[in-house]
KOLROZA-956535 format. One record per residue: residue number from 0; residue in three letters; x, y, z of N, C-alpha, C, O in turn. Coordinates in steps of 0.2 Angstrom, whole numbers, plus 2048, in hexadecimal, padded with zeros to 3 digits. Each point is the difference from the previous one (the first is absolute). Layout:
N
[NUM; 'ALA'; [X; Y; Z]; [X; Y; Z]; [X; Y; Z]; [X; Y; Z]]
...
// end
This chain:
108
[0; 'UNK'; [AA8; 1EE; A0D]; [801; 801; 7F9]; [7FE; 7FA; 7FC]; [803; 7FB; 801]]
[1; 'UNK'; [7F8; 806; 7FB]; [7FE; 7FB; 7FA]; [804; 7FE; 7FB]; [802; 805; 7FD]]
[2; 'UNK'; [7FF; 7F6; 801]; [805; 7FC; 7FB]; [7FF; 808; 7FA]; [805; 803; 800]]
[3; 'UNK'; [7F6; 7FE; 7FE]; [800; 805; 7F9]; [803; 805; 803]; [804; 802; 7FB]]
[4; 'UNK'; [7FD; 802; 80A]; [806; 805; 803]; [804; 7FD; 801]; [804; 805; 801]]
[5; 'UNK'; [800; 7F6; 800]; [805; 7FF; 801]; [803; 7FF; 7FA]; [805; 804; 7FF]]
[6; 'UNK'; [7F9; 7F8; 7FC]; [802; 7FF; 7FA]; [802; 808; 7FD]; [805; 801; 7FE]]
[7; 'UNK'; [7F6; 803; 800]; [800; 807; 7FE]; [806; 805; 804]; [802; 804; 7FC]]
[8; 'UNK'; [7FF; 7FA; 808]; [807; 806; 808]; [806; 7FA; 7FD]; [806; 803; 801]]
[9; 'UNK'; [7FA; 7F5; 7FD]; [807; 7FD; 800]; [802; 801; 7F9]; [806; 801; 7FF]]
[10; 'UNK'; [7F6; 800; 7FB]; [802; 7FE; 7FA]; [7FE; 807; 7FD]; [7FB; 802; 7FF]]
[11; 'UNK'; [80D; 802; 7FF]; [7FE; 806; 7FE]; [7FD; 801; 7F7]; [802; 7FD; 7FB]]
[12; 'UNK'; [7F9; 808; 805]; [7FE; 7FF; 7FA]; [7F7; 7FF; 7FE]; [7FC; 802; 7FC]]
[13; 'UNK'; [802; 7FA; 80C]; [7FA; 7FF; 7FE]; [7FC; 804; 801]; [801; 803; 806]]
[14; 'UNK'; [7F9; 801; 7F7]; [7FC; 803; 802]; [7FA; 7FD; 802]; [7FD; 804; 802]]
[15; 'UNK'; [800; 7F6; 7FE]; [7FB; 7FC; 802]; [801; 7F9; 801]; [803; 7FE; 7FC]]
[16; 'UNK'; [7FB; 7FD; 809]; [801; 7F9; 802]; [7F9; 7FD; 801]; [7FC; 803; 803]]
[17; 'UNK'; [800; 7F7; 7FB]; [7FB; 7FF; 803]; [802; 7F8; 801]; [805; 7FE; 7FD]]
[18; 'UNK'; [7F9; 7FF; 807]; [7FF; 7F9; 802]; [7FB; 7FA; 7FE]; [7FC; 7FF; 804]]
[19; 'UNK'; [804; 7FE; 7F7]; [7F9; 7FD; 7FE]; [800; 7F8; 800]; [805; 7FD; 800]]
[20; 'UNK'; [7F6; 800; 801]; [7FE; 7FA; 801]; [802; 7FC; 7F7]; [802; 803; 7FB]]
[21; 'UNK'; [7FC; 7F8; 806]; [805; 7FC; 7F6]; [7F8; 803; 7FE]; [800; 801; 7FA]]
[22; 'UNK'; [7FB; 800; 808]; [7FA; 802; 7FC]; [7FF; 808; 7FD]; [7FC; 802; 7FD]]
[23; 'UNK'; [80B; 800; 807]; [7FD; 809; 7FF]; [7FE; 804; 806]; [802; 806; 801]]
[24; 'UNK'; [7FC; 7F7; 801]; [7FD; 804; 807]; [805; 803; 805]; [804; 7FD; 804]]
[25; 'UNK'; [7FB; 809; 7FC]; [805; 805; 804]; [7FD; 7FC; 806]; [7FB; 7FC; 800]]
[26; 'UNK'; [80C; 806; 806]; [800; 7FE; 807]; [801; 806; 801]; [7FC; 802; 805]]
[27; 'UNK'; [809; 803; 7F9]; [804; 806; 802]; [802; 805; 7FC]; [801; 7FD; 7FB]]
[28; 'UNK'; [801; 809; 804]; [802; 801; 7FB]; [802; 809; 802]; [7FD; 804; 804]]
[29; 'UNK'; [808; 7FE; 7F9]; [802; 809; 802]; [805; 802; 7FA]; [805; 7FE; 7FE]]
[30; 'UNK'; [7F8; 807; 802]; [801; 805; 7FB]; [7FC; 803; 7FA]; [7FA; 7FF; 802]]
[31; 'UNK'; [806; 804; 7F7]; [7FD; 803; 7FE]; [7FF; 7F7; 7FA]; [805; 7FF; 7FC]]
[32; 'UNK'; [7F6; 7FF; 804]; [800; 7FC; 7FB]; [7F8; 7FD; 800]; [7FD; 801; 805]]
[33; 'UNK'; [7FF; 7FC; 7F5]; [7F9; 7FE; 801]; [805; 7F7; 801]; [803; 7FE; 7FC]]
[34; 'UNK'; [7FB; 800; 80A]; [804; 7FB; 804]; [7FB; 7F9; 7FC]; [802; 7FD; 7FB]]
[35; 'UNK'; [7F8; 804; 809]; [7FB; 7FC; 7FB]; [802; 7FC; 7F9]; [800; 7FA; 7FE]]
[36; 'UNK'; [800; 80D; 7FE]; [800; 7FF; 7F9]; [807; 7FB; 7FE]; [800; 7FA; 7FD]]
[37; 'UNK'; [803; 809; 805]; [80A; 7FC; 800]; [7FF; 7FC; 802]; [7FE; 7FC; 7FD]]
[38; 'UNK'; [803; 802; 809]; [7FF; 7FA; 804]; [7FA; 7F9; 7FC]; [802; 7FA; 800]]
[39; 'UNK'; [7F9; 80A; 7FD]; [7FD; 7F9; 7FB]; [804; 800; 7F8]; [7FF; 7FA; 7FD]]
[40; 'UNK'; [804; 80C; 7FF]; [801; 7FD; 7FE]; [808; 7FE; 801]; [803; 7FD; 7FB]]
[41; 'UNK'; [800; 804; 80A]; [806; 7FB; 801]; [7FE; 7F8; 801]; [802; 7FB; 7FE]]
[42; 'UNK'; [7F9; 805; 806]; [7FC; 7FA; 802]; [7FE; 7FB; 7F8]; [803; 7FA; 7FF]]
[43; 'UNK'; [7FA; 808; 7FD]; [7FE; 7FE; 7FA]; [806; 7FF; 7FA]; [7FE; 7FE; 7FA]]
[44; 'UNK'; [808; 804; 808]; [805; 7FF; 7FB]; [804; 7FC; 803]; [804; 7FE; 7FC]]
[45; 'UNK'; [7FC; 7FF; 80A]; [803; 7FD; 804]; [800; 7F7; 7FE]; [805; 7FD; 800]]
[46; 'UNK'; [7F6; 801; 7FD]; [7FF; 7F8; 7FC]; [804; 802; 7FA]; [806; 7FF; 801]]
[47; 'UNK'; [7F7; 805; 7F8]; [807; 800; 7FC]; [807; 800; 802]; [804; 7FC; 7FE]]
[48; 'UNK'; [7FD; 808; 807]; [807; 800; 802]; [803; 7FA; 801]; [805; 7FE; 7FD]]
[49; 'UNK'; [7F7; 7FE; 809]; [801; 7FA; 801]; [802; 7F9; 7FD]; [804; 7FC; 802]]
[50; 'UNK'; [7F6; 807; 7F7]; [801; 7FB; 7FC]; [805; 801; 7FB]; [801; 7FB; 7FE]]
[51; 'UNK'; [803; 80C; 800]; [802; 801; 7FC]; [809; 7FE; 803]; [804; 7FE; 7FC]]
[52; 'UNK'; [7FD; 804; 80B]; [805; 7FD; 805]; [802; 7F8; 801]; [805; 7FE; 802]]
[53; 'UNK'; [7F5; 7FE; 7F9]; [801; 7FA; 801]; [800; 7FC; 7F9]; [802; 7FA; 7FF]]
[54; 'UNK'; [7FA; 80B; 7FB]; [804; 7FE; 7FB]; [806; 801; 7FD]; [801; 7FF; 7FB]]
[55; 'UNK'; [803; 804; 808]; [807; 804; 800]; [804; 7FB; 805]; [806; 7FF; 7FF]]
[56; 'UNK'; [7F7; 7FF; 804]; [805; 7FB; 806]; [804; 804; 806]; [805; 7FE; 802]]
[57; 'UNK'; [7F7; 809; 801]; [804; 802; 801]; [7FE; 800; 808]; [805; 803; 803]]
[58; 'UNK'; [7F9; 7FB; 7FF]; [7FC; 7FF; 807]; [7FA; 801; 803]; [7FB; 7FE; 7FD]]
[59; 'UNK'; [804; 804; 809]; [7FA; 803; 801]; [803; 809; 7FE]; [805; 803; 7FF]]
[60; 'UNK'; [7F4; 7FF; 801]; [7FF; 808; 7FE]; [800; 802; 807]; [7FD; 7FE; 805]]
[61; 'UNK'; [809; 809; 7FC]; [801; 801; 808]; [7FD; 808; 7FE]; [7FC; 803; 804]]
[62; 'UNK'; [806; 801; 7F6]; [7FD; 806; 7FF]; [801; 803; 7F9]; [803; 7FC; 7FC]]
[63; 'UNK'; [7FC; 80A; 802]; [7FF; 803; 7F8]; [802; 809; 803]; [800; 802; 806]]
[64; 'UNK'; [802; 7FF; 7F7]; [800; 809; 7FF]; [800; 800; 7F8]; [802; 7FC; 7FC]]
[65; 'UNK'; [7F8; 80C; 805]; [7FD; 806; 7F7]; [802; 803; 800]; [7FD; 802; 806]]
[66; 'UNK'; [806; 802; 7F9]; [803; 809; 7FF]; [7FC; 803; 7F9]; [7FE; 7FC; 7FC]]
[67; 'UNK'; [802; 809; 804]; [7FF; 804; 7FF]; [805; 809; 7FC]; [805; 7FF; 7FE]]
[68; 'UNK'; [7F9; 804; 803]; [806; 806; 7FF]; [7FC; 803; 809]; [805; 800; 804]]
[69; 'UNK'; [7F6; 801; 7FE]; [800; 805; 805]; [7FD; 7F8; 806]; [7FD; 803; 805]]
[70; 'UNK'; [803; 7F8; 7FC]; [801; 7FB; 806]; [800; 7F9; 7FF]; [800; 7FD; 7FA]]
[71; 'UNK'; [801; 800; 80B]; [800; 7FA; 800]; [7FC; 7FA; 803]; [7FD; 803; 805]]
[72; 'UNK'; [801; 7F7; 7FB]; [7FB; 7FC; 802]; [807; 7FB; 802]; [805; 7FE; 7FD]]
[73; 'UNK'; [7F9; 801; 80A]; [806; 7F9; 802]; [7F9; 7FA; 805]; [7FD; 7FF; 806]]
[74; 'UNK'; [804; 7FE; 7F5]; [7FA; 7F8; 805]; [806; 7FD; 802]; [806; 7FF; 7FD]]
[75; 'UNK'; [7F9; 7FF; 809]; [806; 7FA; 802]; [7F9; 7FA; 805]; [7FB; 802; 803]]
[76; 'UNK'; [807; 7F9; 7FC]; [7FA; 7FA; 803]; [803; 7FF; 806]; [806; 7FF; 7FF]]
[77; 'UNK'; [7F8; 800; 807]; [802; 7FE; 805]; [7FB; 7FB; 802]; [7FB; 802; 802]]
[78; 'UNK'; [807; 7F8; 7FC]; [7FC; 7FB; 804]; [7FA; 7FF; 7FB]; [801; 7FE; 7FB]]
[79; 'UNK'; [7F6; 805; 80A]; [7FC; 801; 7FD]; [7FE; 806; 7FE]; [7FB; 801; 7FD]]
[80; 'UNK'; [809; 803; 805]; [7FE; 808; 800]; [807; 802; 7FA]; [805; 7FE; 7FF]]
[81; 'UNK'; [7F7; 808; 7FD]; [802; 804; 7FC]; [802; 804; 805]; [7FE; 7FF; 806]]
[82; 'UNK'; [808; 808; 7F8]; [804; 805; 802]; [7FF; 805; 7FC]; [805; 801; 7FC]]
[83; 'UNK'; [7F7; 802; 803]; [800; 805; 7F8]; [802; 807; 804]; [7FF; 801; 805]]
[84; 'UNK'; [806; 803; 7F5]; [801; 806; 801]; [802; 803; 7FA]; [803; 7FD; 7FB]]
[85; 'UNK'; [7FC; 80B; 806]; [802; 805; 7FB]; [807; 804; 802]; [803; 801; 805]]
[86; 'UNK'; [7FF; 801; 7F5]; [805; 803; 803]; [805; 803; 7FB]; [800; 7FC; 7FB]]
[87; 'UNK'; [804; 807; 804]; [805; 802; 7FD]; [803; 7FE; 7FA]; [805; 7FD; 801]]
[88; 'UNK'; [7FA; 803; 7F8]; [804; 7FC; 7FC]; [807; 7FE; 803]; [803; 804; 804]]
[89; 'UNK'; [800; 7F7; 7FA]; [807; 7FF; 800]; [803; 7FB; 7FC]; [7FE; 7FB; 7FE]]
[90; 'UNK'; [807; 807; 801]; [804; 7FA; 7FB]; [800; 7FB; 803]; [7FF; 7FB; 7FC]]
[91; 'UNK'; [802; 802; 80A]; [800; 7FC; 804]; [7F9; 7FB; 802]; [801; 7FC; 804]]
[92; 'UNK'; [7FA; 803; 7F9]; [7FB; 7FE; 803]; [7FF; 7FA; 803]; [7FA; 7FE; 801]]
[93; 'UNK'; [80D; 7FD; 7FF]; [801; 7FB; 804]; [803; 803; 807]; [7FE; 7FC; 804]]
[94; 'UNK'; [806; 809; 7FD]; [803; 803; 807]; [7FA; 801; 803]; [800; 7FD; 806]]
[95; 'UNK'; [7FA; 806; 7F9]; [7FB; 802; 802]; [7FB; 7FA; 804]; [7FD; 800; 805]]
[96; 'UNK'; [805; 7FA; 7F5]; [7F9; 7F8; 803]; [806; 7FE; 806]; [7FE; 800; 806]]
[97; 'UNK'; [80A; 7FE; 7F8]; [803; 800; 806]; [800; 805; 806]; [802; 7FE; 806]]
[98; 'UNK'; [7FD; 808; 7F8]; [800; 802; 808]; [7FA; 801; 804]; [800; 803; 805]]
[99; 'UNK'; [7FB; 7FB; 7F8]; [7F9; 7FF; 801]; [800; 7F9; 805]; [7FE; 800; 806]]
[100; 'UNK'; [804; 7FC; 7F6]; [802; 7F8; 802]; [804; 7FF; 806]; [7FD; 7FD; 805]]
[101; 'UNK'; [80A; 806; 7FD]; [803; 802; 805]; [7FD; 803; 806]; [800; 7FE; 806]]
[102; 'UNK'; [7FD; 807; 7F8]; [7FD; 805; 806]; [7F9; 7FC; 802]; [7FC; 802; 804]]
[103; 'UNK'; [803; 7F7; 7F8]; [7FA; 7FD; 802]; [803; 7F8; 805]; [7FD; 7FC; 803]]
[104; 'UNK'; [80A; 805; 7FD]; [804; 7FA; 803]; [800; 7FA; 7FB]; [801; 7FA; 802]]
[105; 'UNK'; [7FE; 807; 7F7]; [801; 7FC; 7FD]; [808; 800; 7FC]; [804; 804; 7FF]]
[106; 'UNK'; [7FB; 7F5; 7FD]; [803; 800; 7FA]; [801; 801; 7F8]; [801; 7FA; 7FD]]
[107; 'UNK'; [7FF; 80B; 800]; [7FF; 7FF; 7F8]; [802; 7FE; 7FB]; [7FE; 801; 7FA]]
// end
């Protein structure tokens, strides 16, 4: 099973997972999403992020969630690689980067 199926089957909610390089570049990806597309522009907002995590004092940048009314965008950074996925609105869209995080054997 590929990291993007497992993430997709552990963290209910998501309808797509892709796996990307800090440049964008899909490695893997499953489900209904243009993986491509998302994956570069998670990749190209990832420096503001960064920099804005650091004008704020608040650490390094571990991830972001966008909602919407009909979905959601959750980026979580592991390492050198983005974790992007779609999936469900929810009130919650910290439960969502932590249980991403967790099911990835991390920390959030």
């Amino acid at each position: 099973m590929t990291l993007s199926q497992t993430l997709q089957t552990q963290v209910q909610g998501l309808r797509a997972v892709a796996r990307a390089d800090a440049g964008g570049f899909v490695a893997e990806s499953i489900g209904a999403m243009d993986a491509e597309a998302v994956c570069a522009v998670a990749s190209m907002a990832k420096p503001h992020l960064d920099a804005a995590s650091s004008l704020l004092q608040l650490g390094a940048f571990a991830g972001m969630a966008m909602s919407t009314e009909t979905q959601a965008l959750y980026v979580y950074r592991r390492g050198a690689e983005l974790i992007v996925a779609l999936g469900e609105p929810t009130r919650s869209a910290d439960a969502v980067l932590k249980k991403l995080a967790l099911t990835l054997g991390e920390k959030f």
